[in-house]
Each structure stands twice: as structure tokens, then as C-alpha cells.
DOLUMPA-152081 format. One record per residue (C-alpha): residue number from 0; residue in one letter; x, z negated, y. Coordinates in nm, 4 decimals, m for minus. Layout:
<rs>
<i:NUM&aa:A&east:X&up:Z&north:Y>
...
</rs>
This chain:
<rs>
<i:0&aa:X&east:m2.2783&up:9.3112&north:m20.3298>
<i:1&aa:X&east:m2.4773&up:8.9995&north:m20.2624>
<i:2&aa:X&east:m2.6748&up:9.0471&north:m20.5628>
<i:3&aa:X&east:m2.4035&up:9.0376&north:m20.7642>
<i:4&aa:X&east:m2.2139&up:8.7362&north:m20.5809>
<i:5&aa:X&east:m2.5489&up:8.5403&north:m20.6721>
<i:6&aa:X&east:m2.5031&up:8.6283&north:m21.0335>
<i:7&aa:X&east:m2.1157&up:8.5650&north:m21.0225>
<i:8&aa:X&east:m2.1516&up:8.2261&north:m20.8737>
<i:9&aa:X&east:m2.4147&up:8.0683&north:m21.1440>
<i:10&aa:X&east:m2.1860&up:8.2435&north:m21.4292>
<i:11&aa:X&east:m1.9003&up:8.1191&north:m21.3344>
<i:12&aa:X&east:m2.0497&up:7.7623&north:m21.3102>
<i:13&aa:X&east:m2.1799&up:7.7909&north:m21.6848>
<i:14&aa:X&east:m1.8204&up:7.9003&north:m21.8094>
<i:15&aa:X&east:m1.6335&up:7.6607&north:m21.6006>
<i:16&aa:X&east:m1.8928&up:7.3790&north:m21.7426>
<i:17&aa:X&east:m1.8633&up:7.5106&north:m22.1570>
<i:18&aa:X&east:m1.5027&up:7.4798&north:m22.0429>
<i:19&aa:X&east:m1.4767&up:7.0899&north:m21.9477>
<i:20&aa:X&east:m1.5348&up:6.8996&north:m22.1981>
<i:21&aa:X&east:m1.3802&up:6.5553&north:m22.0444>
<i:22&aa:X&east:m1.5925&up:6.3316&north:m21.8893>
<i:23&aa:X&east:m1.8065&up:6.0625&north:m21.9613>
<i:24&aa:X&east:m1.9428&up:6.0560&north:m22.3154>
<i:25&aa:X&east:m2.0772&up:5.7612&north:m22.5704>
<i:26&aa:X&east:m1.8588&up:5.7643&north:m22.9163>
<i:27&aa:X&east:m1.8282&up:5.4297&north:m22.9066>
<i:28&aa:X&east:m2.1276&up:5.2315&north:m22.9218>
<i:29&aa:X&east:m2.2870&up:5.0440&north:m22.6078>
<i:30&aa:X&east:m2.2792&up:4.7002&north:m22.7054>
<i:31&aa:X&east:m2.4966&up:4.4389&north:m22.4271>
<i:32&aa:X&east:m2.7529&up:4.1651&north:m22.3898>
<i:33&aa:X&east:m2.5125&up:3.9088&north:m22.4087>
<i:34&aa:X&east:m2.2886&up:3.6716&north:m22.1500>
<i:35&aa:X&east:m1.9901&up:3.4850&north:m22.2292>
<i:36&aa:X&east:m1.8048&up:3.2833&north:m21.9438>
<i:37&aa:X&east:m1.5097&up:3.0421&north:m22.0377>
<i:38&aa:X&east:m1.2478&up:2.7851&north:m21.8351>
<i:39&aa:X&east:m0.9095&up:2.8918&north:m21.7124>
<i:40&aa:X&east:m0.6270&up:2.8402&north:m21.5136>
<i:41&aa:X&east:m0.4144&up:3.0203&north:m21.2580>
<i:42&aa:X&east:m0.1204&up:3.2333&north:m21.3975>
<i:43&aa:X&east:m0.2179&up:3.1144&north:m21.7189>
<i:44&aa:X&east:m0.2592&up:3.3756&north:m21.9909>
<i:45&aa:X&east:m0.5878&up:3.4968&north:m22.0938>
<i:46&aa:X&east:m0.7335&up:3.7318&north:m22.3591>
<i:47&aa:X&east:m1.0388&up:3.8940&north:m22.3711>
<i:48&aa:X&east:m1.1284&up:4.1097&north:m22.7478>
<i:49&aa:X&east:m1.3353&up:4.4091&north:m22.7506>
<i:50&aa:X&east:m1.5347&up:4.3111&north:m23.0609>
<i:51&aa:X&east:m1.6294&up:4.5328&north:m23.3885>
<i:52&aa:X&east:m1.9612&up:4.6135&north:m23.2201>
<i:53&aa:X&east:m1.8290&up:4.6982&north:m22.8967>
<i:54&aa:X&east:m1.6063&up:4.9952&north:m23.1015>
<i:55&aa:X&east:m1.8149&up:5.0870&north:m23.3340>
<i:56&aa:X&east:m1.7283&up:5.4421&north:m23.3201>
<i:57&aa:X&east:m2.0623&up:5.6486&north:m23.3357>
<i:58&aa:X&east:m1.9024&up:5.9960&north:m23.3301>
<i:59&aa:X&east:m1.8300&up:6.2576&north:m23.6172>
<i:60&aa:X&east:m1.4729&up:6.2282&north:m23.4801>
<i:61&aa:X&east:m1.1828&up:6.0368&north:m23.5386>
<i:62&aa:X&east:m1.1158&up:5.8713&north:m23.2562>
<i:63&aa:X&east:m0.8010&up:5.7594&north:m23.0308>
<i:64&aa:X&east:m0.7680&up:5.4991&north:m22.7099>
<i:65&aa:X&east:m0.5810&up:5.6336&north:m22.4576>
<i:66&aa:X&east:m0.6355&up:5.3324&north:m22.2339>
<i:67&aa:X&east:m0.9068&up:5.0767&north:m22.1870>
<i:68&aa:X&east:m0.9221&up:4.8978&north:m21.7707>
<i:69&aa:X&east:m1.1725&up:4.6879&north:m21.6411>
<i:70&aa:X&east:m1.4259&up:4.8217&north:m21.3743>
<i:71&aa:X&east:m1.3765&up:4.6817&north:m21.0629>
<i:72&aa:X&east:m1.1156&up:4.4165&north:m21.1270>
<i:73&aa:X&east:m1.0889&up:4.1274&north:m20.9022>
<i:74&aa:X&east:m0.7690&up:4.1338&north:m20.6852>
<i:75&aa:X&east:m0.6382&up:3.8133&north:m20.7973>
<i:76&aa:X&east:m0.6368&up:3.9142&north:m21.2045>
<i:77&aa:X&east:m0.3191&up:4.0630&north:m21.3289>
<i:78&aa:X&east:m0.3103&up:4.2881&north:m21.6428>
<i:79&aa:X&east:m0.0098&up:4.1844&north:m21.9008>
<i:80&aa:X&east:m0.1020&up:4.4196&north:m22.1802>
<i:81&aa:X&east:m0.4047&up:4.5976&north:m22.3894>
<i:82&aa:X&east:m0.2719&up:4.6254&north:m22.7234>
<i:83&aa:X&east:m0.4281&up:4.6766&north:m23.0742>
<i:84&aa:X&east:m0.4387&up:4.4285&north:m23.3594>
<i:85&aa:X&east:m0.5100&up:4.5347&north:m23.7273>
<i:86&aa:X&east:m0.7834&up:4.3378&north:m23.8394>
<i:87&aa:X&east:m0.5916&up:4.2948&north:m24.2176>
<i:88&aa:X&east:m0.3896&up:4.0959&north:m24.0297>
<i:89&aa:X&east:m0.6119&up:3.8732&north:m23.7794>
<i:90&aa:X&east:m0.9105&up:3.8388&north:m24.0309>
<i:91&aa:X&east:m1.1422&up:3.8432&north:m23.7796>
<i:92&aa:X&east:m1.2401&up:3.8756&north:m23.3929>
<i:93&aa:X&east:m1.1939&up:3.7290&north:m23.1040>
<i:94&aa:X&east:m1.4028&up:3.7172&north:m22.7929>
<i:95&aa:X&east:m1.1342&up:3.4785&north:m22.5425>
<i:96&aa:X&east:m0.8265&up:3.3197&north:m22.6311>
<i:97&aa:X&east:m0.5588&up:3.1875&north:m22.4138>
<i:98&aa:X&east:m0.1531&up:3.2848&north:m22.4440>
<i:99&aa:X&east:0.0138&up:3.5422&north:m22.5429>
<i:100&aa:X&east:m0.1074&up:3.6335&north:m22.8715>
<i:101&aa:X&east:0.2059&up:3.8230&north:m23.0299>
<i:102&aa:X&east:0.4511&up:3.5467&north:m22.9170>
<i:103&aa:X&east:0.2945&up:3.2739&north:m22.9800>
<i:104&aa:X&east:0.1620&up:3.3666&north:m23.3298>
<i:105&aa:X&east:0.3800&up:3.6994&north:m23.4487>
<i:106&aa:X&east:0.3055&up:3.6135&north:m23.8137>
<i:107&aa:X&east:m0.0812&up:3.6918&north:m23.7701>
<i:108&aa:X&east:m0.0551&up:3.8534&north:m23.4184>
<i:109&aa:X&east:0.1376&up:4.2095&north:m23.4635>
<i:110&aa:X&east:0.0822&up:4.4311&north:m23.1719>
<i:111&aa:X&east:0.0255&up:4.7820&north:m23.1374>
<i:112&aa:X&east:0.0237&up:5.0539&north:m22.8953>
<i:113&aa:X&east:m0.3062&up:5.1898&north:m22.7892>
<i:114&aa:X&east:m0.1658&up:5.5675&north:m22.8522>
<i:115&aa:X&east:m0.0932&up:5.4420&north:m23.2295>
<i:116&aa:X&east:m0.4434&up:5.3613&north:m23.3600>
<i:117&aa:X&east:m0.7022&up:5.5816&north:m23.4495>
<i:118&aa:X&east:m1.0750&up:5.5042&north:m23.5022>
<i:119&aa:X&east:m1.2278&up:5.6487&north:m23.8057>
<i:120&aa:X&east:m1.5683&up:5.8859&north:m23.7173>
<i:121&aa:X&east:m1.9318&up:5.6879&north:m23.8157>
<i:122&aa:X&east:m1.7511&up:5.3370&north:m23.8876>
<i:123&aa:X&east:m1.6449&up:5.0356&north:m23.7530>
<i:124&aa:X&east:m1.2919&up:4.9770&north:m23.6413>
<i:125&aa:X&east:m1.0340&up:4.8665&north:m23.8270>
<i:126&aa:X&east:m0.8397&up:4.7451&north:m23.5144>
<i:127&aa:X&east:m0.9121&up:4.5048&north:m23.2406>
<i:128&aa:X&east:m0.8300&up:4.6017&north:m22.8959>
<i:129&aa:X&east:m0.6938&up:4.2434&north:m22.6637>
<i:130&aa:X&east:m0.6523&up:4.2818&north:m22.3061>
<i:131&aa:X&east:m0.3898&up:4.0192&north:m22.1559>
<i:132&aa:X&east:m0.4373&up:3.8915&north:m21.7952>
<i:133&aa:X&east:m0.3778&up:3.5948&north:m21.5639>
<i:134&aa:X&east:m0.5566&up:3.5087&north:m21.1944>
<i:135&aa:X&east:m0.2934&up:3.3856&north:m20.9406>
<i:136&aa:X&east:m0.5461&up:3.2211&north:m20.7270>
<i:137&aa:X&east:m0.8765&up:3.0017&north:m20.8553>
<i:138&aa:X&east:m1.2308&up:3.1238&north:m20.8312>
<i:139&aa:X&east:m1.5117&up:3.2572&north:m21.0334>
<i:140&aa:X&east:m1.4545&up:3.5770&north:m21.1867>
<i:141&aa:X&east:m1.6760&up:3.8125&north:m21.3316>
<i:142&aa:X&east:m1.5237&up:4.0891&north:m21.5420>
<i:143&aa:X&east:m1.8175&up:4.2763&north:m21.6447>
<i:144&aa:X&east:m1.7520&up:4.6224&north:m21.7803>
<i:145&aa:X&east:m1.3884&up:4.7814&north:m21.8974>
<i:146&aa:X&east:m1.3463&up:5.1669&north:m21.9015>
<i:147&aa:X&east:m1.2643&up:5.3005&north:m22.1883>
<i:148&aa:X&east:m1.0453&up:5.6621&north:m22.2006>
<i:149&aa:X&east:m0.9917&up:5.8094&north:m22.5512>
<i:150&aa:X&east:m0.9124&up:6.1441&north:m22.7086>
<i:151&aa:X&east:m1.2034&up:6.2681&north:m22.9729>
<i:152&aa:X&east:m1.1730&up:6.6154&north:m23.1634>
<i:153&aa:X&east:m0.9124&up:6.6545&north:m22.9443>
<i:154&aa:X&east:m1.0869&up:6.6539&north:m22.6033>
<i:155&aa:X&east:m1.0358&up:6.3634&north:m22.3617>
<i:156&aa:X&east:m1.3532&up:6.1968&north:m22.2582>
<i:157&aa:X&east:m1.4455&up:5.8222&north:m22.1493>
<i:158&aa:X&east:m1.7286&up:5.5576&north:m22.0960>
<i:159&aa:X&east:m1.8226&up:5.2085&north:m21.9937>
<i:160&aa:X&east:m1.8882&up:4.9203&north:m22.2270>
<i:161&aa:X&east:m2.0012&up:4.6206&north:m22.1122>
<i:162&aa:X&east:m1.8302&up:4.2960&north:m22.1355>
<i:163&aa:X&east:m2.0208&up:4.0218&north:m21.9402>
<i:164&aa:X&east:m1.7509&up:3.7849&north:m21.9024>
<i:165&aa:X&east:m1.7273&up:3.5047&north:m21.6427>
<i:166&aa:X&east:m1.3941&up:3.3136&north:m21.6432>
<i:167&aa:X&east:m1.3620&up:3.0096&north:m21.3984>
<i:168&aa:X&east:m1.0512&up:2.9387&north:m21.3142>
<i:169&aa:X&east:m0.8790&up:2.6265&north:m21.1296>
<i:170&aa:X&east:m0.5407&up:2.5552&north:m21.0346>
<i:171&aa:X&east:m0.3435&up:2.3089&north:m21.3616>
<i:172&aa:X&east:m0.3500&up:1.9759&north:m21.3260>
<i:173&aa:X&east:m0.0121&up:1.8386&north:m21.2068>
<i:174&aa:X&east:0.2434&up:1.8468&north:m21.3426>
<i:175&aa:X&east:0.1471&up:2.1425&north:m21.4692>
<i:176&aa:X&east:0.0583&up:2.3177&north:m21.7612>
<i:177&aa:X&east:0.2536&up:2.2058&north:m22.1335>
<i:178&aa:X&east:0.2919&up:2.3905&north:m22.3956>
<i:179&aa:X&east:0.1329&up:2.3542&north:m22.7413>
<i:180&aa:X&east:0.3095&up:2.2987&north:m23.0693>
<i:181&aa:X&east:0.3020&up:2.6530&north:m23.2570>
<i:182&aa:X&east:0.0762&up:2.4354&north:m23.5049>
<i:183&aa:X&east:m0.2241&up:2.3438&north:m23.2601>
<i:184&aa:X&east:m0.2574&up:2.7122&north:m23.1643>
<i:185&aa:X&east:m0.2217&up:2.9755&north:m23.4849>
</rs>
């Protein structure tokens, strides 16, 4: 009987593992070796673009964001969004921009779900993904990895990519922030 609990247990580990296939996995390729850091200020809309090379899907699959999250966020930074932009329509990346990109410029900045947008297998994407935050209190802030979930051949799975991103942020000068003319920002 122990014998064959001793074979049981090590089987059952194999099948359960062939079983799982979730996790942690690379389709996306690791993009690093580089450090951006811009100026901000508190409550004040920021956006940070996951770039062509940081989706560049790798993979034989097509694949779909489920949701992407920093690692370790600081407790002062407040998520708005992560939505999808079609680069036909933005032309090109971004790496930081302030504001809310589909209000302030809806002609070139036409959000879309996550869930909606696919990532075609061995190619770079044809959509930008923008995460929208603010910090309520100033500081130095160092956002430097997001976790990325996704569906691929039908099988969730996930991994880190690396964003190296310091944002320094200081309280507006008084009176407080204005706006700028739709002109001066799109």
C-alpha cells in the first residue's frame, strides 16, 4: 500500500501540472535597459504607454489583455483607467502624457476596452495600451514593473514587463492648476 501511495502521489503531481497551464509565461516580449522619470502634480492626471516593444507579442498565439496593474503600486497613486488605443488612430506612441487622453482629444484619442483587442501571434501590436493615474500626496515615485494578465490559445497566463518610470510629483502652484486650450494639447 505504501508503494503504491509513493507512485500515486508523483502521478498525480505530473497530471495536475500538464493540467495548469496558467501562470507566468513570456508572449510578450521583455523590453528593459532603459529609465524614464518625468514632473507631476498631485491629483493631476497622468499616463504612462506600454510601447510597441514592450508588446511585441512573441507567441504563435493570438493574444488578448485581460488586465495590465502595476507591481507594487505606491499608496498614494490612484488608477483612472487602462484602456487600448488603435495606433491608425494615434500615429504613434507614447511613453507619458498628462490628462485624460479620450476627453481631452476624442478625435485622435478613441478608447477601448482591454477585453476588445487582440494581439496578433509573431508581430507587433497594433494597439497601445495607456494606464491613467493621479498621486494625492507629493513624493518620488517609482513605478517600475506592471503585471500583465492575458488569455493566449485560450489559456490564461501572465508576466512582468518592466517599466522604469520615476514620476516626481509636487503639490500645483496656487491657485491651482488651469486648463489648456484644446489647441496647446492635441
Amino acid at each position: 500500500m505504501r508503494r503504491l501511495l509513493g507512485l500515486i502521489t508523483p502521478l498525480a503531481l505530473v497530471l495536475l501540472a500538464a493540467g495548469c497551464s496558467g501562470g507566468q509565461q513570456e508572449v510578450f516580449t521583455v523590453f528593459s535597459g532603459f529609465r524614464t522619470s518625468f514632473p507631476a502634480q498631485t491629483l493631476e492626471p497622468q499616463d504612462i504607454g506600454l510601447l510597441t516593444g514592450w508588446l511585441h507579442n512573441q507567441s504563435g498565439h493570438r493574444v488578448r489583455i485581460t488586465s495590465v496593474r502595476f507591481v507594487n503600486p505606491p499608496r498614494q497613486l490612484r488608477m483612472l483607467n487602462v484602456l487600448a488605443y488603435s495606433f491608425n488612430d494615434i500615429h504613434e506612441g507614447l511613453i507619458s502624457l498628462e490628462g485624460v487622453l479620450y476627453e481631452e482629444c476624442p478625435k485622435e484619442f478613441r478608447p477601448h476596452a482591454l477585453s476588445s483587442v487582440t494581439f496578433p501571434p509573431h508581430s507587433d501590436p497594433p494597439w497601445l495600451v495607456v494606464m491613467a493615474f493621479t498621486f494625492d500626496k507629493p513624493g518620488k515615485y517609482h513605478l517600475n514593473q506592471v503585471r500583465i494578465n492575458y488569455v493566449a490559445n485560450g489559456h490564461p497566463g501572465w508576466q512582468y514587463q518592466d517599466t522604469n518610470a520615476t514620476v516626481t510629483v509636487k503639490n500645483p502652484p496656487l491657485p491651482g492648476p488651469k486648463p489648456l486650450p484644446p489647441s496647446a494639447v492635441c
